[in-house]
matplotlib code that plots the C-alpha trace (Angstrom):
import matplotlib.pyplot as plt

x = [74.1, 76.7, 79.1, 77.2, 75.9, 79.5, 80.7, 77.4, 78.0, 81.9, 81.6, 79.5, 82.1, 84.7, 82.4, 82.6, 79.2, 76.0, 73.9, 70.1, 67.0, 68.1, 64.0, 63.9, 60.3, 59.6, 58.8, 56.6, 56.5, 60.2, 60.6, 58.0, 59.7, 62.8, 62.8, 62.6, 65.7, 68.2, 71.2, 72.2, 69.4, 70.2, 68.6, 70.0, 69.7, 70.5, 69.0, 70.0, 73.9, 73.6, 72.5, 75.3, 78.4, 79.6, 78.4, 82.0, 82.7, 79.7, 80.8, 83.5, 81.9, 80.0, 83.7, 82.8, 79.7, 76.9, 74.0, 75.6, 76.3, 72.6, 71.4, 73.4, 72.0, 68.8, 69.3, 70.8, 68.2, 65.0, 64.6, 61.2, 61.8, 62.7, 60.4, 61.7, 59.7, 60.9, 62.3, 61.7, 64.6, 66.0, 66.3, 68.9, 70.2, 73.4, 72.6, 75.4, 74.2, 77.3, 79.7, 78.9, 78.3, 74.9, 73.7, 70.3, 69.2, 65.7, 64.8, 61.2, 59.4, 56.8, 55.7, 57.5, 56.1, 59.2, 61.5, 60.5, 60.9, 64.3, 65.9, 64.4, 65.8, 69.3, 71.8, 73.4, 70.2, 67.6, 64.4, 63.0, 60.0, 59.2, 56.5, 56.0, 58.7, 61.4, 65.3, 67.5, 70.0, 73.2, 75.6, 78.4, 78.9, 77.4, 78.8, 75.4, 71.9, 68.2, 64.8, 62.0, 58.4, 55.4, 56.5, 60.6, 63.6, 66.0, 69.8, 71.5, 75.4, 77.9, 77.7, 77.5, 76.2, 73.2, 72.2, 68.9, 67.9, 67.6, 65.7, 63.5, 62.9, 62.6, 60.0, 58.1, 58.3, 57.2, 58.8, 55.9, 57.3, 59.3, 61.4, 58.2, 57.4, 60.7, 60.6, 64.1, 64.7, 62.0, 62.6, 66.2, 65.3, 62.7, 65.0, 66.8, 70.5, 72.3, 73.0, 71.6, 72.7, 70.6, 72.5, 71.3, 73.8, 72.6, 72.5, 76.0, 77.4, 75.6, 77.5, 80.4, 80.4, 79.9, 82.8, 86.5, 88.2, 86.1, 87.2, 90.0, 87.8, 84.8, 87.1, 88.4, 84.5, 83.9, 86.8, 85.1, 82.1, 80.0, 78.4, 75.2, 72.7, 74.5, 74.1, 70.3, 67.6, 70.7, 70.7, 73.3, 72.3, 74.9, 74.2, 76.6, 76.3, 78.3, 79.1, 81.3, 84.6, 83.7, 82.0, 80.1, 79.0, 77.1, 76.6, 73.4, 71.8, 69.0, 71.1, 69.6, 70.2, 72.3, 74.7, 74.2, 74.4, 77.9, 79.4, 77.3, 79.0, 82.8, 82.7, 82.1, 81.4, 84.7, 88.2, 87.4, 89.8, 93.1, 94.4, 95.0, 97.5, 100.0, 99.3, 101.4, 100.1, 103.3, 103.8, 100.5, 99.2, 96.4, 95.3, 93.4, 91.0, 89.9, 87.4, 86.4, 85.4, 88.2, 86.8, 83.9, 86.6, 88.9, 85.2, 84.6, 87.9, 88.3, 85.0, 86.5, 89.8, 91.5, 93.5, 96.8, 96.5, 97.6, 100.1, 102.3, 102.6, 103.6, 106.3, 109.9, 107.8, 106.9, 103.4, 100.2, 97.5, 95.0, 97.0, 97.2, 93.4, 92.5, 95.0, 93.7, 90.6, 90.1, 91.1, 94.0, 94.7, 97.6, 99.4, 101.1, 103.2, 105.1, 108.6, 110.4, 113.8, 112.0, 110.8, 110.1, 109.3, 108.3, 105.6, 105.0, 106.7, 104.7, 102.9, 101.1, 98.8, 97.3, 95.1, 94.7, 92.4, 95.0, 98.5, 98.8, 98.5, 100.3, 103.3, 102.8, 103.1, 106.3, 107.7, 107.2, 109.1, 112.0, 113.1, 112.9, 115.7, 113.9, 116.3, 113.5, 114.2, 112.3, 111.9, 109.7, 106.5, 107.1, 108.1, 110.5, 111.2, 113.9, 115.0, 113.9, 116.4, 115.2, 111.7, 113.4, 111.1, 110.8, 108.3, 107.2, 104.5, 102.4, 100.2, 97.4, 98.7, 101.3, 103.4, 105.0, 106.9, 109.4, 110.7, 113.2, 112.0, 108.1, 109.3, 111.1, 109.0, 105.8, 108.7, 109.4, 105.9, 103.5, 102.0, 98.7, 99.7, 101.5, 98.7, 96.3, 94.0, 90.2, 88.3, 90.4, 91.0, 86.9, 87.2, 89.0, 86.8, 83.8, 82.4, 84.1, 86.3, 86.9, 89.9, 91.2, 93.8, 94.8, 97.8, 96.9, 100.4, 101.8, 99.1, 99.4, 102.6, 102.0, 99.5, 101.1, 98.3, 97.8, 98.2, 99.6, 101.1, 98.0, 95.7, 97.6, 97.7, 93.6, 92.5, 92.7, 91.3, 89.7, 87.4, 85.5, 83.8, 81.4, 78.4, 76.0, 75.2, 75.8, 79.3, 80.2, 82.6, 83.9, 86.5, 87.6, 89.2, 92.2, 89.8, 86.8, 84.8, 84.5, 82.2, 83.5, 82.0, 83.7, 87.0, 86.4, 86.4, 89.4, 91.0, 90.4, 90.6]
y = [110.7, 111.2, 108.6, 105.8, 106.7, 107.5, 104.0, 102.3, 105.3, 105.0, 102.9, 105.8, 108.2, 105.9, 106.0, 102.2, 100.8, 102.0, 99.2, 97.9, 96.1, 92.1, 91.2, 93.0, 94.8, 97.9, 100.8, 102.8, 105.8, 106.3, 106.1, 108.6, 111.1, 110.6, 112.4, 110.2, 112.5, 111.3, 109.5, 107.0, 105.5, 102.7, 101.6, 100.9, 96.9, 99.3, 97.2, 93.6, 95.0, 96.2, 92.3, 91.1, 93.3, 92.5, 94.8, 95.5, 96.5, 98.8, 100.0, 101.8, 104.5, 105.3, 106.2, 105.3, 107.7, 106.1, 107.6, 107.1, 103.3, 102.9, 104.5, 102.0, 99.0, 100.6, 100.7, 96.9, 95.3, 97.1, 100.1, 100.4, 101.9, 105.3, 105.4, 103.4, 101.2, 97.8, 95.5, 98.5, 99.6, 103.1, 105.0, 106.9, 109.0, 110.8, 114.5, 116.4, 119.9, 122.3, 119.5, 118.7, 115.2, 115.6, 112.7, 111.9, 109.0, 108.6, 106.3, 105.3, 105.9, 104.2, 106.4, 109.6, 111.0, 108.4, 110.0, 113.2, 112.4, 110.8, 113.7, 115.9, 113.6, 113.9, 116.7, 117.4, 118.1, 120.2, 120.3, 123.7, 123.3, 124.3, 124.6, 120.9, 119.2, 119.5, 120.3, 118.5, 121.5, 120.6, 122.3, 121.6, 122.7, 119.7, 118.6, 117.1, 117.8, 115.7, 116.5, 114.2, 114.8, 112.4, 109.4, 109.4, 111.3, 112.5, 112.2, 114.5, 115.1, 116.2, 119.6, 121.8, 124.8, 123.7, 120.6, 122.9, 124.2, 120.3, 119.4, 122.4, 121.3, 117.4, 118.2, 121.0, 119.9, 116.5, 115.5, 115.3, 112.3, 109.9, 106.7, 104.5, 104.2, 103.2, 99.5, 98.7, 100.0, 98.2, 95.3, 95.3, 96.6, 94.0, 91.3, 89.7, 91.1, 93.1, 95.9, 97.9, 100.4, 101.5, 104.0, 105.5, 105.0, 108.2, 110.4, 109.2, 109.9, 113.4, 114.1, 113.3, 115.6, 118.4, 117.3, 118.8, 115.7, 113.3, 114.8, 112.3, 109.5, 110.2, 110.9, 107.4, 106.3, 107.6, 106.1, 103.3, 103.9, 104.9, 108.0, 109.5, 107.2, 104.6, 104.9, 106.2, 104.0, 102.1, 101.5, 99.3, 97.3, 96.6, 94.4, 93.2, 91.1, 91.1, 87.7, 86.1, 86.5, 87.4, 90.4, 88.9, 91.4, 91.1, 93.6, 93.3, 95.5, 96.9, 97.3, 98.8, 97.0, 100.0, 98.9, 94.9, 95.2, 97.9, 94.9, 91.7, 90.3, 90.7, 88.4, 84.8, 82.7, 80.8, 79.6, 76.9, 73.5, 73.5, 76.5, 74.3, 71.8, 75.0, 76.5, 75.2, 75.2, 75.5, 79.5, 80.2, 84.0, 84.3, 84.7, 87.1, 85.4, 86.9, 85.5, 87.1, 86.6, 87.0, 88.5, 90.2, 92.1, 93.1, 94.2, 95.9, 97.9, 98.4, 100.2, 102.6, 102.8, 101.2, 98.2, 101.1, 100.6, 96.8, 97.4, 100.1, 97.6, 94.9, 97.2, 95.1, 91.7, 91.5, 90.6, 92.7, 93.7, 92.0, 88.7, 88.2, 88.6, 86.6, 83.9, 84.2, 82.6, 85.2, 83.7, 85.1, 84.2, 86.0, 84.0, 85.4, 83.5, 84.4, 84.4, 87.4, 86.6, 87.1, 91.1, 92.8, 96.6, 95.5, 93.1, 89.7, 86.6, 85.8, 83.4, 85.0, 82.5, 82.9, 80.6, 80.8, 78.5, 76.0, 74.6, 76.3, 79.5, 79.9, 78.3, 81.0, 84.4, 81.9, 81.7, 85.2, 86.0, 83.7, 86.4, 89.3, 88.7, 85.6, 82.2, 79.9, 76.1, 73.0, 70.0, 66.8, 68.6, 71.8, 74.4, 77.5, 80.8, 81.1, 84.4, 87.4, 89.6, 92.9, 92.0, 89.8, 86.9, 83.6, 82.4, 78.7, 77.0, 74.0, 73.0, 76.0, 77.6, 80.1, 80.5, 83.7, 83.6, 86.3, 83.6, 81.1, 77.9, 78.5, 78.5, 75.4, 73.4, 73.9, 73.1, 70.2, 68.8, 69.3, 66.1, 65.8, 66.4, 69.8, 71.8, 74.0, 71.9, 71.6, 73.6, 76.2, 76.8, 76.7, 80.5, 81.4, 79.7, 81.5, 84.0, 86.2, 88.0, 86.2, 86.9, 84.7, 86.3, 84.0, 86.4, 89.4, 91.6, 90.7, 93.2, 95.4, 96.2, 96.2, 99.1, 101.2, 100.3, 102.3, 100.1, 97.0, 94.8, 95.1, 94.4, 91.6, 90.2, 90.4, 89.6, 85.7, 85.9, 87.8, 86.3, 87.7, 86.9, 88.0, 85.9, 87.8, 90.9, 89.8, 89.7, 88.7, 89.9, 87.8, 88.9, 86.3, 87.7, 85.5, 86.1, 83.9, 84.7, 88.4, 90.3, 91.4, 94.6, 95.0, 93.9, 96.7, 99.5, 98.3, 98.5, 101.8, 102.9]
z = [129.9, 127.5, 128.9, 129.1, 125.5, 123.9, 124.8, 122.7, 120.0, 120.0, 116.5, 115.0, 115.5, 113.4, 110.6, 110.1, 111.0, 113.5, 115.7, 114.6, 116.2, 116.7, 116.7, 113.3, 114.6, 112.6, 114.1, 111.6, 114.2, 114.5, 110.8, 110.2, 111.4, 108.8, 105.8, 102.3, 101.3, 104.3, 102.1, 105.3, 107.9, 110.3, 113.1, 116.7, 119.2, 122.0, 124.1, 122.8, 122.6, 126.1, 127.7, 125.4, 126.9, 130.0, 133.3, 134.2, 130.9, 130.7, 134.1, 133.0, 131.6, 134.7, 135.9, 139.5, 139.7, 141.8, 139.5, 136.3, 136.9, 138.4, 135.2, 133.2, 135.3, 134.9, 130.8, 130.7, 132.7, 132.7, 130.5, 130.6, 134.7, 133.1, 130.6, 127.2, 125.1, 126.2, 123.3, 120.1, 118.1, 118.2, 114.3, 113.3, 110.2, 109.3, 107.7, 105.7, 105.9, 104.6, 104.6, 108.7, 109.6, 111.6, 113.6, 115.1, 116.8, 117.8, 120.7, 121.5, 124.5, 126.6, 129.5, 129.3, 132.9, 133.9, 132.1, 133.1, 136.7, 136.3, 135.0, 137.3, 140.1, 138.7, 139.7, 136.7, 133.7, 133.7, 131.7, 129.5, 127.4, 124.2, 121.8, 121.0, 123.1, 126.5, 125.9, 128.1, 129.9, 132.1, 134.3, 132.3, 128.6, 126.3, 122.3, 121.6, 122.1, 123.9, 123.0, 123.7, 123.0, 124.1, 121.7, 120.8, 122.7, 119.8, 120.5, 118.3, 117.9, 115.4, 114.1, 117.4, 115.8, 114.3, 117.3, 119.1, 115.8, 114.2, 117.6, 116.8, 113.2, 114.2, 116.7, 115.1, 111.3, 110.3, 106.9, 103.8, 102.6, 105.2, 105.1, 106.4, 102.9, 101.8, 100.9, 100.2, 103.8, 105.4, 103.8, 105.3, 109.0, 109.0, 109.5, 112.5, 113.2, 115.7, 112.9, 110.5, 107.7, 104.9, 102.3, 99.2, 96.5, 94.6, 97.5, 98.8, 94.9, 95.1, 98.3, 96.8, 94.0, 97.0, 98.3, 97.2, 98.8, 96.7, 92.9, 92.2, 93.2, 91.1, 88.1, 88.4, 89.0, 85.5, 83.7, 85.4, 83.5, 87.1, 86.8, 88.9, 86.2, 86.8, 90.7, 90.9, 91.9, 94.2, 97.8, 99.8, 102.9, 105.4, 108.4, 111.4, 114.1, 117.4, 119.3, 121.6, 119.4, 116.6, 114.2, 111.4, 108.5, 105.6, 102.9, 100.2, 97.7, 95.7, 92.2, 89.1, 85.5, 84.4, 87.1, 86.8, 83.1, 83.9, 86.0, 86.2, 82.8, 84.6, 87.4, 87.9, 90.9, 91.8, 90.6, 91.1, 92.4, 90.2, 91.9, 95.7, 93.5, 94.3, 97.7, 100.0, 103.9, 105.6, 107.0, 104.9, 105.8, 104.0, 100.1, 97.9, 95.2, 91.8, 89.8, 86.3, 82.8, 80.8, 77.6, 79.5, 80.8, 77.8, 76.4, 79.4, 79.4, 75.7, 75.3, 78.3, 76.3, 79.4, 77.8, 77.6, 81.4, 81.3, 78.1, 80.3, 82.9, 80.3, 79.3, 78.6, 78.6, 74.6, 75.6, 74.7, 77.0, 74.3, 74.3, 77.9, 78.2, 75.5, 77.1, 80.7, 82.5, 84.4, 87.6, 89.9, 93.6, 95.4, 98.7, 101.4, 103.7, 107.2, 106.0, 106.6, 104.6, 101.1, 100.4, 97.0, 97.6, 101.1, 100.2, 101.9, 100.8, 98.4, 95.2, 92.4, 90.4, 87.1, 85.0, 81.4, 79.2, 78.1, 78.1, 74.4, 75.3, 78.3, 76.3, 73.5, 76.6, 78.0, 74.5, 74.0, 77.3, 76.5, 73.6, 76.0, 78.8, 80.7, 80.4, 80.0, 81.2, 80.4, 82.3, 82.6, 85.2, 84.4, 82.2, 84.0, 83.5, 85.7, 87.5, 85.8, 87.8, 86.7, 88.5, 91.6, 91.1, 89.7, 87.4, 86.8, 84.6, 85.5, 82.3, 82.1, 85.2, 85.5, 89.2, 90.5, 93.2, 95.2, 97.6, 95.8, 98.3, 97.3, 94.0, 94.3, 96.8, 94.1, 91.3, 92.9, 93.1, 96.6, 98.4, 99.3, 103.2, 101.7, 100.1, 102.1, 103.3, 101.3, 104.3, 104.1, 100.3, 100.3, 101.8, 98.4, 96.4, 97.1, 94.4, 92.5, 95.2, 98.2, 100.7, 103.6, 106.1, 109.4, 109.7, 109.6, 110.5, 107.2, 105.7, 108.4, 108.1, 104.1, 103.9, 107.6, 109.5, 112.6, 115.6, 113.4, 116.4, 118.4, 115.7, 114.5, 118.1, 118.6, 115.2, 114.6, 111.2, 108.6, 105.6, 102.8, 100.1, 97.1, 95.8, 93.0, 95.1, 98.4, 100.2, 103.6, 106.2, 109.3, 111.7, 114.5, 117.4, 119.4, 122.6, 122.0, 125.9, 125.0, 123.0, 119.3, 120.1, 123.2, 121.8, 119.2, 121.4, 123.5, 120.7, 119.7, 123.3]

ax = plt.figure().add_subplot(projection="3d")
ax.plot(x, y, z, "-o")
ax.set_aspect("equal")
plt.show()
């Protein structure tokens, strides 16, 4: 049984996402029998991501066995044979107890006499009844634990120690207060996607202050201004959803007004048009998009005494971390483009852009660079800080927008003026103009190779393209795969196969 259920659970074990119902039907049973206090709850499609993968693909965990590919057939096309609720979502939570990942999936059952008599037909398990339920025994030595009662059997893996003692508890101890009254969770499991991930924002930051590994992070949280009030009465929703070619992901919250009113303020929705007049399309990888209101922001970080932050990295340019913010828009978009001749510190060819609220001010910061080793230039368009050599880049100004380039021929070619025919065309600049972070890779190696990715070359070769973006509280991931005939999901495991 493991085999066939490793391949479905193989994205659990990376920690990145778990499955849900696609008919978004709540089970009320199932959820029951979850504690109010679990920190992570999702809920498993087992059955609608099973019709979706291919049969040959499936196969392959059966590893030629007879009865272990029949028993996948038997899950894929008609569960209900051996006993499961037909078309019901399987529940699921991820327990911590002493630092141990603990997981526990619980899978609705119809007519458990059938599942009873299909193990008992199989070769490998056995059956040994307790108190209130039956423990699945094998042959062979097992890293995870069954249980099944009249209504649910209960998958549990992770911490090997403790796996019959949870079954024990599940079975024997029903929890006072459960997730079924959650409605932040049921409002999220109620709707329509392949996946489903409900996490409680306090419990996860409570788990992080247990955790050694976690310290550096949660001191940086509170120079942030995010401590545990600021993350109680949170919960993050994260749903995905698997097609031909592509994994689709959207993530969605239940905030509380000490958080909106922490970071509401700080972003805006866009950057709106005039930053397209200087993206050329030619060798374009893919852009990052920043939108933000400027003096939101200086408010923001000089009540948390962070402005010094921006001043040390100013250092040599006679400009104040005050001035630039008071200066600035807010809005920043970073390009990347395929052109390996042009590296700074190993970083992509690449263009910097920076808006600030007029032509004045952005001719005040230039000014103030001009006494402070920059040869600043002046013709009829533009307005050039020529090679700062100390840096290795090139800086130009447009009216109220300020270029930064580390490839000479970007620097020129926007210098020079772009046509119409030149820029990135209006569909696809639309991906970086959505909300106040949005990101648009359709190279991905680039980035790769810029943050050592494991498995760079491969990646690079499956993934077609990557886009994000962030509206109010909701953001949305998309990945498109090269391979548009198979399954995202399936692409996903070959990958990490």
């Amino acid at each position: 049984m493991k085999q066939q259920l490793s391949l479905i659970f193989l994205a659990f074990t990376l920690g990145i996402f778990v499955i849900s119902c696609g008919d978004g039907k709540l089970q009320q049973d199932s959820l029951a029998r979850i504690s109010a206090s679990e920190k992570v709850v999702f809920s498993l499609n087992w059955q609608g991501l099973m019709s979706k993968l291919d049969e040959d693909f499936l196969m392959k965990a059966g590893k030629g066995k007879s009865k272990t590919e029949a028993f996948i057939k038997k899950l894929k096309t008609k569960p209900e044979s051996i006993g499961f609720a037909k078309g019901q979502p399987a529940y699921g939570y991820i327990s911590l107890p002493e630092g141990q990942q603990l997981w526990t999936l619980i899978i609705p059952l119809a007519k458990v006499e059938k599942l009873k008599a299909y193990i008992e037909d199989s070769d490998r398990f056995s059956l040994k009844k307790k108190e209130a339920y039956h423990l699945l025994e094998s042959s062979e030595p097992l890293n995870y634990a069954v249980g099944f009662d009249e209504d649910h059997l209960v998958l549990s893996w992770g911490a090997v120690s403790k796996l019959n003692a949870h079954l024990k508890q599940f079975f024997e101890q029903k929890p006072a207060s459960s997730m079924a009254d959650n409605a932040s969770l049921k409002k999220l499991f109620s709707k329509g996607d392949d996946v489903k991930v409900w996490l409680s924002s306090k419990g996860v930051y409570e788990s992080w202050e247990d955790s050694p590994s976690m310290q550096d992070d949660l001191m940086i949280l509170g120079l942030l201004g995010v401590t545990a009030e600021e993350f109680a009465d949170n919960s993050l929703g994260i749903s995905l959803n698997f097609d031909q070619g592509k994994l689709a992901a959207q993530l969605g919250g239940d905030y509380s007004e000490k958080l909106e009113q922490l970071f509401g303020p700080v972003f805006n929705e866009g950057i709106g048009e005039g930053f397209r007049n200087f993206i050329p399309a030619k060798d374009y990888a893919g852009g990052i998009a920043l939108s933000t209101d400027s003096e939101q922001l200086s408010e923001y970080l000089a009540a948390r005494e962070l402005r010094p932050l921006i001043d040390e990295f100013l250092v040599g340019t006679s400009i104040s971390g005050a001035n630039l913010l008071e200066a600035m828009t807010g809005n920043v978009a970073w390009l990347s483009y395929e052109i390996d001749e042009a590296f700074v510190d190993k970083l992509p060819s690449s263009l910097l852009i920076i808006e600030f609220k007029d032509k004045a001010h952005l001719d005040k910061l230039v000014d103030q660079l001009a006494t402070n080793n920059f040869s600043v230039e002046r013709d009829q368009h533009f307005i050039k800080a020529q090679y700062s050599w100390f840096l290795d880049v090139m800086l130009i100004q447009h009216d109220n927008y300020l270029i930064i380039t580390n490839y000479f021929f970007l620097g020129t070619a926007i210098n020079e003026g772009l046509a119409k025919s030149e820029l990135l065309p209006k569909k696809q600049y639309e991906k970086l103009n959505q909300g106040a972070l949005a990101l648009d890779v359709v190279n991905v190696k680039p980035y790769m190779d810029m943050f050592k990715a494991n498995n760079s070359s491969a990646l690079s070769k499956a993934i077609e393209r990557i886009s994000f973006s962030a509206q109010g509280r909701q953001m949305e991931l998309l990945l498109l795969a090269k391979d548009k005939k198979t399954n995202g999901l399936e692409q996903l495991i070959n990958q990490v196969n």
